[in-house]
RODO-99090 format. One line per field, with one value per atom (N, C-alpha, C): residue number from 1; atom name; z, x, y. Coordinates in pm, whole numbers, plus 50000, padded with zeros to 5 digits. Atoms other than C-alpha are relative to their C-alpha. Layout:
REM residues N
seq <- c(NUM	...)
atom <- c(CA	...)
z <- c(Z	...)
x <- c(X	...)
y <- c(Y	...)
END
This chain:
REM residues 192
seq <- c(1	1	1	2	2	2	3	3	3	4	4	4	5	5	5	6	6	6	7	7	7	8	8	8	9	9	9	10	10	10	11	11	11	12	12	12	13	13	13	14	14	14	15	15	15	16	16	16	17	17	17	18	18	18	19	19	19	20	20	20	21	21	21	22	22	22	23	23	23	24	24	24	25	25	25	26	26	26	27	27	27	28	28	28	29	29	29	30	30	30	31	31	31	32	32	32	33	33	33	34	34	34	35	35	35	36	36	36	37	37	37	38	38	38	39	39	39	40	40	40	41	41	41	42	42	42	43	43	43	44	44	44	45	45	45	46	46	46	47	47	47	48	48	48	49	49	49	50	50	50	51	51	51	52	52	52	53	53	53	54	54	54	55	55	55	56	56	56	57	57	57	58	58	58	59	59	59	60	60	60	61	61	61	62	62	62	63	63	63	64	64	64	65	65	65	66	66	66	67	67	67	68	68	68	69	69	69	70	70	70	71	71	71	72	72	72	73	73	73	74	74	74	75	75	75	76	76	76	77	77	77	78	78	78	79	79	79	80	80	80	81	81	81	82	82	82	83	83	83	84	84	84	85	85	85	86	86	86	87	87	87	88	88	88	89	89	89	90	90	90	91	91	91	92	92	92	93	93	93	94	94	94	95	95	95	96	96	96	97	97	97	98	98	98	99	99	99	100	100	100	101	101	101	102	102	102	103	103	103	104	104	104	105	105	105	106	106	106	107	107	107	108	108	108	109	109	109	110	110	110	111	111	111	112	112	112	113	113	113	114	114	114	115	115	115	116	116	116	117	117	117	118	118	118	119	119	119	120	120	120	121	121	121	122	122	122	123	123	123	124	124	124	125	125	125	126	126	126	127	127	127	128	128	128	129	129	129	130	130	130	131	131	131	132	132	132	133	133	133	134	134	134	135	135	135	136	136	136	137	137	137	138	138	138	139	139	139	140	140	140	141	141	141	142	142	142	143	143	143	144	144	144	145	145	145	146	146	146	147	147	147	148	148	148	149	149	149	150	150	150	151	151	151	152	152	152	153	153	153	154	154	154	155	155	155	156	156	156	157	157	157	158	158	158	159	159	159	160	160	160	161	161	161	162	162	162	163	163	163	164	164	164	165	165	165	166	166	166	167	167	167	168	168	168	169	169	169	170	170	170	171	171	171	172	172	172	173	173	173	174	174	174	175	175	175	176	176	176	177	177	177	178	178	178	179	179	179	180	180	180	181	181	181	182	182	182	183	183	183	184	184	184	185	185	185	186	186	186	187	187	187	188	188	188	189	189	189	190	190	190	191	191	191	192	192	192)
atom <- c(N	CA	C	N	CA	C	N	CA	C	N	CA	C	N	CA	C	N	CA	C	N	CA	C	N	CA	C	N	CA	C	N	CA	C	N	CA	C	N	CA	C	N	CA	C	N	CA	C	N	CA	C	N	CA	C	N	CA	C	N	CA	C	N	CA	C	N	CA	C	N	CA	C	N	CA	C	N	CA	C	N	CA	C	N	CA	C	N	CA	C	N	CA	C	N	CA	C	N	CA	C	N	CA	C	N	CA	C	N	CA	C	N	CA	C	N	CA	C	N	CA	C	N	CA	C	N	CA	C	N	CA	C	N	CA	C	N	CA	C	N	CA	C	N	CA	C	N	CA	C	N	CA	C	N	CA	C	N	CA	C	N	CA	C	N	CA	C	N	CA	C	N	CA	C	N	CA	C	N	CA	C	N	CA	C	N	CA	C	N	CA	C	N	CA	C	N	CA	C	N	CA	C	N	CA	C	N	CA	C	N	CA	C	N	CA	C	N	CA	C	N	CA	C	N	CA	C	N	CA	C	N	CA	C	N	CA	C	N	CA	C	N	CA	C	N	CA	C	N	CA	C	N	CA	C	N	CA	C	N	CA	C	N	CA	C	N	CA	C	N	CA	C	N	CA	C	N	CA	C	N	CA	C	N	CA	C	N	CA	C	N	CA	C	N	CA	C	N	CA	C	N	CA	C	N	CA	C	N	CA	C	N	CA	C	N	CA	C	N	CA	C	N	CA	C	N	CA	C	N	CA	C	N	CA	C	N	CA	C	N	CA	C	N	CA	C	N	CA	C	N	CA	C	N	CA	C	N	CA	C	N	CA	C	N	CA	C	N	CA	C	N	CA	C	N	CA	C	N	CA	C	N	CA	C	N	CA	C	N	CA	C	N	CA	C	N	CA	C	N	CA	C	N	CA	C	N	CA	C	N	CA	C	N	CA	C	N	CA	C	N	CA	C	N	CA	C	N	CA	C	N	CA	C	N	CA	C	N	CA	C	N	CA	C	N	CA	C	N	CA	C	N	CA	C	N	CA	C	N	CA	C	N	CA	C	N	CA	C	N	CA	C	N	CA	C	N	CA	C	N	CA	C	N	CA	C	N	CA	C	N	CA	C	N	CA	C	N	CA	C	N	CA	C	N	CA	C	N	CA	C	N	CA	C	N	CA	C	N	CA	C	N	CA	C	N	CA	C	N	CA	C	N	CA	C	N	CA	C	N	CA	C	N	CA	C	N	CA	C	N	CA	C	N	CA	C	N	CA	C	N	CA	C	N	CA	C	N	CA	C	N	CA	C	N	CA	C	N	CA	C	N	CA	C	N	CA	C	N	CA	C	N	CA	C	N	CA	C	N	CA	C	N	CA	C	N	CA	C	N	CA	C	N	CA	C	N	CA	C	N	CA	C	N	CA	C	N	CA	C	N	CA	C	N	CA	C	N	CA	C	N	CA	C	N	CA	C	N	CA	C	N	CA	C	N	CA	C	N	CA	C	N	CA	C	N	CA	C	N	CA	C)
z <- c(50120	58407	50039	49977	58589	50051	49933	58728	49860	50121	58370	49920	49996	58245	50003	49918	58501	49928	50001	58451	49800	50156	58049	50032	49984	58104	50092	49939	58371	49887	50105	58127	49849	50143	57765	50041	49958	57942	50022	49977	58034	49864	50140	57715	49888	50097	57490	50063	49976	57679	49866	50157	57333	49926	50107	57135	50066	49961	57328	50025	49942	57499	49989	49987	57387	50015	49956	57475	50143	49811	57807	50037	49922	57819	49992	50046	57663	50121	49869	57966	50136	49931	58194	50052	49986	58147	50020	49976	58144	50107	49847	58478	50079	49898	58631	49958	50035	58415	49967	50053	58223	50080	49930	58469	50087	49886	58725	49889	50082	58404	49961	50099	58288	50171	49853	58708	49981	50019	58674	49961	50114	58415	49984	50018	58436	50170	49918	58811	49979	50078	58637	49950	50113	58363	50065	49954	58578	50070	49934	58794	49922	50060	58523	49923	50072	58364	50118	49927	58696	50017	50033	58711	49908	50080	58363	50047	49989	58413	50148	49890	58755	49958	50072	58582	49909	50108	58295	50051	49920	58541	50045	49930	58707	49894	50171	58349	49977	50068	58237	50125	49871	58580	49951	50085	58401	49925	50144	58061	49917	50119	57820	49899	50155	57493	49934	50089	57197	49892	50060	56959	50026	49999	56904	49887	50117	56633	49959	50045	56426	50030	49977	56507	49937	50066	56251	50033	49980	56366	50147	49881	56692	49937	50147	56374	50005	50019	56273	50024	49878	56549	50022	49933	56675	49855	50173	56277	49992	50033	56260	50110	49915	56611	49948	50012	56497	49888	50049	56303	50077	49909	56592	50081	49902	56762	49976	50131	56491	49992	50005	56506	50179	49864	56871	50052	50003	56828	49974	50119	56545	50121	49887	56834	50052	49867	57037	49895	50069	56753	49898	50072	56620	49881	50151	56224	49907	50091	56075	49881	50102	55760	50062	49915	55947	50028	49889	56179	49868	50080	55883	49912	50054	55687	50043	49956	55938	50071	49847	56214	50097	49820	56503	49939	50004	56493	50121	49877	56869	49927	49950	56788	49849	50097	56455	50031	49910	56657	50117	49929	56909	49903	50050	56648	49925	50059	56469	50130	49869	56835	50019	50003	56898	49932	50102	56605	49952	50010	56574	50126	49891	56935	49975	50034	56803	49957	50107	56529	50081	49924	56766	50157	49850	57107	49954	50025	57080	50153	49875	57470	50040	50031	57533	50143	49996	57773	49915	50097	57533	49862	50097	57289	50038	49933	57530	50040	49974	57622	49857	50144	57203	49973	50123	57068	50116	49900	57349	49938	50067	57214	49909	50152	56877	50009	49990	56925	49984	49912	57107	49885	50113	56842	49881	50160	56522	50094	49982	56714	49993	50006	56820	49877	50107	56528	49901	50019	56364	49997	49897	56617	50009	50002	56607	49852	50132	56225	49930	50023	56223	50081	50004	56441	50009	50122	56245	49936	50063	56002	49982	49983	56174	50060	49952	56340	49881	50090	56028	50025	49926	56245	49843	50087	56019	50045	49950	56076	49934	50085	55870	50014	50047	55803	49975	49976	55884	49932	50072	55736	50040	50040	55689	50140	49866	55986	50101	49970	56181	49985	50040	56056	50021	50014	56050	50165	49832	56466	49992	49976	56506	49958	50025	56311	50076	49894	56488	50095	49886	56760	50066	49976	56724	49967	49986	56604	50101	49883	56857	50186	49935	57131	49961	49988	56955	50011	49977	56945	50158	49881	57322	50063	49986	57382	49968	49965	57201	49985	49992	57231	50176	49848	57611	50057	49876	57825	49963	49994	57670	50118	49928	57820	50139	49819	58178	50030	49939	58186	50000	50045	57986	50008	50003	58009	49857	50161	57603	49939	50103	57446	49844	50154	57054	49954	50117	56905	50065	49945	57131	50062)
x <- c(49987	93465	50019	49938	93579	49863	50046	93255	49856	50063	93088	50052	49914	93355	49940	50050	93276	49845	50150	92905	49968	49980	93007	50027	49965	93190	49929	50105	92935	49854	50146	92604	50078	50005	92784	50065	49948	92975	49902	50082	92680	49905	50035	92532	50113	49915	92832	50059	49976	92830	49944	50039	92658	50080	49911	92906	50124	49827	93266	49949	50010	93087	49836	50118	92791	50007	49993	92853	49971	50027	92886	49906	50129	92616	49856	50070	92433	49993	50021	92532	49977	50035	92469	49884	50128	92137	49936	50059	92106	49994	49985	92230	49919	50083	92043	49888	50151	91743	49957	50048	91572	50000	50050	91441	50117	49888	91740	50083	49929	91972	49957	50024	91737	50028	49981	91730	50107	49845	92124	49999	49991	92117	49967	50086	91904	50054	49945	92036	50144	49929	92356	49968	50006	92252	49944	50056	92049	50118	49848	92392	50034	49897	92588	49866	50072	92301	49956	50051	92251	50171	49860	92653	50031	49963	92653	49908	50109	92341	50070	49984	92536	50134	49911	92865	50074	49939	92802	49942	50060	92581	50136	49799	92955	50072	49888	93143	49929	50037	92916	50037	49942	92980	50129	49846	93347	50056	49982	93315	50145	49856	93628	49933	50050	93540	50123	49926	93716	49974	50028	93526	49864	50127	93216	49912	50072	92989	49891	50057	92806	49814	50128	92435	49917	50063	92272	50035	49991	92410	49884	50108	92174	49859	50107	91905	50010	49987	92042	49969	50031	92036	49865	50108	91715	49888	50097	91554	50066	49934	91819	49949	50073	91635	49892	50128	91310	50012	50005	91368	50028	49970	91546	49896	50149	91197	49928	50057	91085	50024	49928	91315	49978	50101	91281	49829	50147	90927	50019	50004	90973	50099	49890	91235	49864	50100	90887	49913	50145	90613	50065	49912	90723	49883	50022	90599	49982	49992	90685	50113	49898	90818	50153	49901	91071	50114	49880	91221	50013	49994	91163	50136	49962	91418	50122	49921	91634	50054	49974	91638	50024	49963	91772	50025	50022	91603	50104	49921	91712	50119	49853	92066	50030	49965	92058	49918	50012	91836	50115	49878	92119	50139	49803	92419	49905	50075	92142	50017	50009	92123	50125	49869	92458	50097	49952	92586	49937	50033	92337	50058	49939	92507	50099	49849	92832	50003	50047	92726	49977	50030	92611	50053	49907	92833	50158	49884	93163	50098	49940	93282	49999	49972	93438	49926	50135	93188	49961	50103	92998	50051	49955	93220	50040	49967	93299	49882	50165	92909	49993	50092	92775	50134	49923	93124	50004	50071	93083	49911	50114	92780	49982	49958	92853	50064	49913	93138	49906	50071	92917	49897	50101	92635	50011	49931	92848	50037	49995	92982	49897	50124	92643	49916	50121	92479	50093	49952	92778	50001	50036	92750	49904	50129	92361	50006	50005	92380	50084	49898	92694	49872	50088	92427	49851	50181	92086	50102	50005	92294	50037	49987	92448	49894	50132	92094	49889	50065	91943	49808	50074	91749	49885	50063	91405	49944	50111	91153	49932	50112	90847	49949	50060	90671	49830	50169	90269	49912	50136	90092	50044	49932	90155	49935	50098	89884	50123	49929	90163	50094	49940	90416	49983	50077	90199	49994	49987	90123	50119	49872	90506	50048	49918	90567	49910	50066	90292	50053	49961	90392	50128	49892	90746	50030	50021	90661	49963	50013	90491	50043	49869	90738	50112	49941	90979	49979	50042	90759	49985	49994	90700	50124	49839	91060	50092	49993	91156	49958	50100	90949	49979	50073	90835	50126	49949	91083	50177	49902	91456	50029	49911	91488	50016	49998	91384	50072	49922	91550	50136	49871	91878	50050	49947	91915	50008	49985	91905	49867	50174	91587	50035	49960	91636	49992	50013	91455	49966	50009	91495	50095)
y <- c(50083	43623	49854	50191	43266	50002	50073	43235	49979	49998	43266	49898	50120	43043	49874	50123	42804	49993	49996	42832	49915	50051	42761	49853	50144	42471	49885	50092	42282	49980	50000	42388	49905	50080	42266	49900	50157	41993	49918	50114	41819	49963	50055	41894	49933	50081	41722	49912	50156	41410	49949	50114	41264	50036	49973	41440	49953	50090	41304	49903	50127	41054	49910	50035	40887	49838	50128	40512	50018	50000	40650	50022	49946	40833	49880	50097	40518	49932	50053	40331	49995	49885	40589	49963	49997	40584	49862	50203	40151	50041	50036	40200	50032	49926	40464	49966	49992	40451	50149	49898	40726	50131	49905	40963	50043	49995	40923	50086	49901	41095	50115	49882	41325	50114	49918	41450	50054	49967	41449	50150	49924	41596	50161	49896	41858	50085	49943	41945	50097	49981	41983	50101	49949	42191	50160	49859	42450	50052	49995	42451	50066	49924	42585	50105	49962	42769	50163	49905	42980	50075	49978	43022	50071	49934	43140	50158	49897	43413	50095	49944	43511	50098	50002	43510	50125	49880	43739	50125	49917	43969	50098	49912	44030	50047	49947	44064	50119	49877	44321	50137	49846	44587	50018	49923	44600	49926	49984	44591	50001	50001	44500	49995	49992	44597	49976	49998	44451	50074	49896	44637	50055	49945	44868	49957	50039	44683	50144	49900	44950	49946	50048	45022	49925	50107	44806	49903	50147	44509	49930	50054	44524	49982	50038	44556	49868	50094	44312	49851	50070	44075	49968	50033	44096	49931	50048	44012	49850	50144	43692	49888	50109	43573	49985	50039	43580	49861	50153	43219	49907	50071	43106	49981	50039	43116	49880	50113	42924	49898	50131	42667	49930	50067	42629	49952	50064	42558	49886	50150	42328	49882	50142	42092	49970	50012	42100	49929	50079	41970	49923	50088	41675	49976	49990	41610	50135	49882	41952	49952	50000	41967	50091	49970	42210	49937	50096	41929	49897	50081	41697	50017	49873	41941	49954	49910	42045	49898	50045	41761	50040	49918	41940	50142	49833	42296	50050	49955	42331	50009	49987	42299	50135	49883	42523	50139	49864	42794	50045	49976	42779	50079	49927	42880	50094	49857	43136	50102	49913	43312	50007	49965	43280	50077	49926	43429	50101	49885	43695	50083	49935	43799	50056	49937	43779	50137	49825	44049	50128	49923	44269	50047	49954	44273	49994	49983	44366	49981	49945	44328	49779	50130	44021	49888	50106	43854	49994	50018	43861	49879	50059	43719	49825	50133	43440	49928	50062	43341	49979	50016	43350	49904	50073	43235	49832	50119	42939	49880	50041	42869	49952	50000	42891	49885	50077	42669	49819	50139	42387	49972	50024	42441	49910	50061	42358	49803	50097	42053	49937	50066	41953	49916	49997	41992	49855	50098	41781	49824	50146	41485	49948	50034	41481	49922	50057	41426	49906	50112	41187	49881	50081	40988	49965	50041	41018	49894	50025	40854	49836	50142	40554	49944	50103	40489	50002	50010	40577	50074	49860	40842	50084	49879	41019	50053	49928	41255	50065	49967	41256	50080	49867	41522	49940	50054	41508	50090	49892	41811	50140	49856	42183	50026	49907	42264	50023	50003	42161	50106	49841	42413	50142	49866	42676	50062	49968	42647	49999	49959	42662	50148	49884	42943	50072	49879	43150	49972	49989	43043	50054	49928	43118	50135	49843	43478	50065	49940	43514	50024	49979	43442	50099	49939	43604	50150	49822	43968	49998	49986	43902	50004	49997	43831	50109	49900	44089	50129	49868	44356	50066	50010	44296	49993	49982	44139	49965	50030	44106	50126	49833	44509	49947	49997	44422	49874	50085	44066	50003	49963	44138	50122	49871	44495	50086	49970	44553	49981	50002	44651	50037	50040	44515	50114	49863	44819	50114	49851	45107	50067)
END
């Protein structure tokens, strides 16, 4: 569990530098320059990102269950991701009515996934990776939209065609995802 933890706190720490610290991170980036932060950054991020994936690998060989969620909720679950696909598209093609909408899909596909986890694992990795998540999401999503409003941040909306490639697209990730490879990457095949 500390090395899942750990792996938490390096991955969303580097992501909520804009939410505690975005002056800093503002000047951050004067200093270094674009590319030099996103490197950081992104060295960083796989750091705690391989930490977490190693982390909860170890938590799960001995299992603390707080509770047993009833079998519909893994139903459940896997029907509440399939928008989160959706929305992670929509972060990727910029003029959807979607992002137009929503502004930050990414961060509201993040607390949809997260919280369809919750629903469905009862063993407290589990509860400590999604509710994590969760946690970081709501802030996020908070902090993003406190500043759309002082930069006065929009995002127009270009034509439905648009839309339309996202959502196929994010259906169809999410039937490959899960259908194909959550079983063999995660160990949990949604509908079997």
């Amino acid at each position: 569990m500390t090395l899942l933890i750990a792996g938490l706190i390096v991955f969303l720490g580097v992501h909520s530098v804009r939410i505690f610290a975005d002056d800093w991170r503002t000047a951050r980036v004067a200093a270094m320059g674009p590319l030099a932060w996103k490197a950081v950054h992104s060295v960083i991020s796989i750091a705690g990102f391989a930490l977490i994936v190693y982390g909860y690998g170890l938590a799960r060989e001995a299992p603390v269950d707080l509770w047993n969620p009833p079998l519909f909720t893994r139903h459940l679950a896997s029907l509440l991701t399939l928008p989160v696909f959706v929305l992670i598209a929509a972060a990727y093609v910029p003029g959807t009515h979607i992002r137009a909408a929503l502004k930050h899909p990414m961060i509201l596909g993040v607390k949809a996934w997260a919280l369809a986890h919750l629903l469905a694992n009862g063993r407290l990795a589990d509860v400590v990776l999604f509710g994590a998540f969760l946690a970081w999401a709501i802030l996020d999503f908070r902090a993003a939209r406190l500043r759309d409003r002082k930069l006065g941040t929009t995002c127009p909306a270009k034509g439905a065609l648009r839309d339309i490639v996202v959502v196929v697209i994010g259906l169809a990730a999410w039937a490959v995802f899960a259908l194909m490879l959550h079983g063999p990457l995660i160990g949990v095949r949604p509908f079997g």
